[in-house]
C-alpha positions as CSV (number, residue, x, y, z in Angstrom):
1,X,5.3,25.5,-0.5
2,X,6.5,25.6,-4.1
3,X,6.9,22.1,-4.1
4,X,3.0,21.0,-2.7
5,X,2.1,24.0,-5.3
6,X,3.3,21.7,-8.4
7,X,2.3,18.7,-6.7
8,X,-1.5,20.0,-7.0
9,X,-0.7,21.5,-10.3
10,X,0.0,17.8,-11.4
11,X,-2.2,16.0,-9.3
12,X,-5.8,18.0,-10.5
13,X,-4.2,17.0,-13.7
14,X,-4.8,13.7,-13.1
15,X,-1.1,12.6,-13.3
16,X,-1.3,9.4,-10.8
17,X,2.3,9.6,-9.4
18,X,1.4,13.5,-7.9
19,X,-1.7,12.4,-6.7
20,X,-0.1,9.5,-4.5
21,X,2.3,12.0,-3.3
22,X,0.0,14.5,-2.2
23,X,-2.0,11.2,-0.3
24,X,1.4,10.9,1.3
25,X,1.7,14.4,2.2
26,X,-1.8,14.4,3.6
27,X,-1.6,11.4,5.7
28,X,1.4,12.5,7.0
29,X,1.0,16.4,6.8
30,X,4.1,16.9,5.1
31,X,4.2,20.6,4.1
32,X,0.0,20.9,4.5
33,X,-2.2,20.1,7.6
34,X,-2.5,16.7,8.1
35,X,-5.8,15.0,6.9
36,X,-5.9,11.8,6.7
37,X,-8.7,11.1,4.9
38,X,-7.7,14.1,2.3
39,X,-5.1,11.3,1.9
40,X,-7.3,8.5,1.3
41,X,-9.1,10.2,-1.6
42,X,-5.6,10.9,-3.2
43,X,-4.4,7.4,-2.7
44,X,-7.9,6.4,-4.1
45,X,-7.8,8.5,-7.5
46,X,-3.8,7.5,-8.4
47,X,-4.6,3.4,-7.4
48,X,-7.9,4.0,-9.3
49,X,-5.2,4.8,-12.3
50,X,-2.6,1.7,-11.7
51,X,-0.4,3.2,-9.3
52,X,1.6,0.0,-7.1
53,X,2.4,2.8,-4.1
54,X,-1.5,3.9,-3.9
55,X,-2.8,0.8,-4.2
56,X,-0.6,-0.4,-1.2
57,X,-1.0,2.3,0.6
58,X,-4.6,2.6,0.2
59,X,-4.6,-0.7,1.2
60,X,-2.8,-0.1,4.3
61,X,-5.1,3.1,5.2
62,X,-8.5,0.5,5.1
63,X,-6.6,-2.3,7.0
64,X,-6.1,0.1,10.0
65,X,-8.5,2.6,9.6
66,X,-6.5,5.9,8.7
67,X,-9.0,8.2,7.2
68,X,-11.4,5.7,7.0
69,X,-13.5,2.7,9.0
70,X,-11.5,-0.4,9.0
71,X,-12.5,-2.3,5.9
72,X,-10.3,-5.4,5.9
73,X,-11.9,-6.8,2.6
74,X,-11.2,-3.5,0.9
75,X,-7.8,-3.5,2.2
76,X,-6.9,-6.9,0.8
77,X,-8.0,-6.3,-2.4
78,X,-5.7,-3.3,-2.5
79,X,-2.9,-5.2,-1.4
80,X,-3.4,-8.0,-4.3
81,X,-3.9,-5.2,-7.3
82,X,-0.7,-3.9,-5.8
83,X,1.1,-7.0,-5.8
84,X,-0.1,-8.2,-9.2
85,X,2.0,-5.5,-10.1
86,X,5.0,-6.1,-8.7
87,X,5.1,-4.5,-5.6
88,X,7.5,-6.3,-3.0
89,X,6.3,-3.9,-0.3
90,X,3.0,-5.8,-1.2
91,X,3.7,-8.5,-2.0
92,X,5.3,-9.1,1.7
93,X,2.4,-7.9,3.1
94,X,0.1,-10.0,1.7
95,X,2.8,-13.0,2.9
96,X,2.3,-11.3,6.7
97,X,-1.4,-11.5,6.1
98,X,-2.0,-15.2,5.3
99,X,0.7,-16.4,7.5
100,X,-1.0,-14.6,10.3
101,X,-4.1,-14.8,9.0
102,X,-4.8,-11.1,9.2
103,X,-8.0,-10.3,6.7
104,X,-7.6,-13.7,5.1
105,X,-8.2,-17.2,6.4
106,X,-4.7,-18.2,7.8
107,X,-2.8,-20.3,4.9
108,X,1.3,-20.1,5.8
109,X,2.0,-21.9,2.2
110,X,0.6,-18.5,0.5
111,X,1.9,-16.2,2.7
112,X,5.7,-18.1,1.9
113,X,4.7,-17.8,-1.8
114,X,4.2,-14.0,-1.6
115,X,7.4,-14.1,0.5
116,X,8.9,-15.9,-1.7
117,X,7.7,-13.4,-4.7
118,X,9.3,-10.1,-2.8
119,X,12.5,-12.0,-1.8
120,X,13.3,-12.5,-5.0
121,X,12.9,-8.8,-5.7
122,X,15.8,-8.4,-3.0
123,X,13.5,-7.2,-0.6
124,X,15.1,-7.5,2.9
125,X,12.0,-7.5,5.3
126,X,10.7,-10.0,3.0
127,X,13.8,-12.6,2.5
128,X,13.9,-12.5,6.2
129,X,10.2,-13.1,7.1
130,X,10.8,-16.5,4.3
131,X,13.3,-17.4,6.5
132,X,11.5,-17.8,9.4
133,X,9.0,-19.7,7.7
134,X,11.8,-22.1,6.5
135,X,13.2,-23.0,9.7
């Protein structure tokens, strides 16, 4: 309880690394109730700020509509701010998404680029999706 107490502390504050964890603990009710669309406005107001982790996983919460209607366009454009800034988590993603063309018109040369981009980060899910591409 102490924990979630300076977690709300920081995230009214504005600090934008508090307010993706309390989106985390929302979604997931981790020490509150869960309320998944709490979440989503957490996620919102820390990716609004620059934060990678909010941006993906607000992007994640629009692709499958967890706290809010499925919004596949919104979702994408989460992803890409996400991975613009380095985010391998997102930058697989996105790689999943074109190869399977999930929100996206299917284009397996991007999705191998953003493969390409997380591998390089050492990113295990994503050096293994490349490498089923390059078979």
């Amino acid at each position: 309880a102490a924990g979630m107490e300076c977690y709300v502390r920081a995230a009214d504050l504005g600090d934008a690394s508090a307010q993706f964890m309390m989106g985390h603990c929302l979604q997931n009710g981790i020490g509150v109730p869960k309320d998944a669309a709490a979440g989503v406005e957490w996620y919102r107001r820390a990716a609004d700020q620059g934060n990678a982790r909010a941006q993906f996983n607000l992007g994640y919460c629009h692709q499958n509509g967890i706290g809010v209607p499925i919004d596949e366009a919104i979702g994408m454009e989460c992803f890409r701010r996400s991975a613009a800034q380095g985010s391998s988590d997102a930058q697989n993603h996105l790689g999943y998404c074109f190869k399977n063309g999930i929100g996206v018109p299917k284009d397996e040369a991007v999705g191998v680029d953003y493969f390409r981009r997380a591998a390089e980060q050492g990113d295990a899910l994503a050096q293994s999706n490349l490498g089923d591409c390059l078979r």
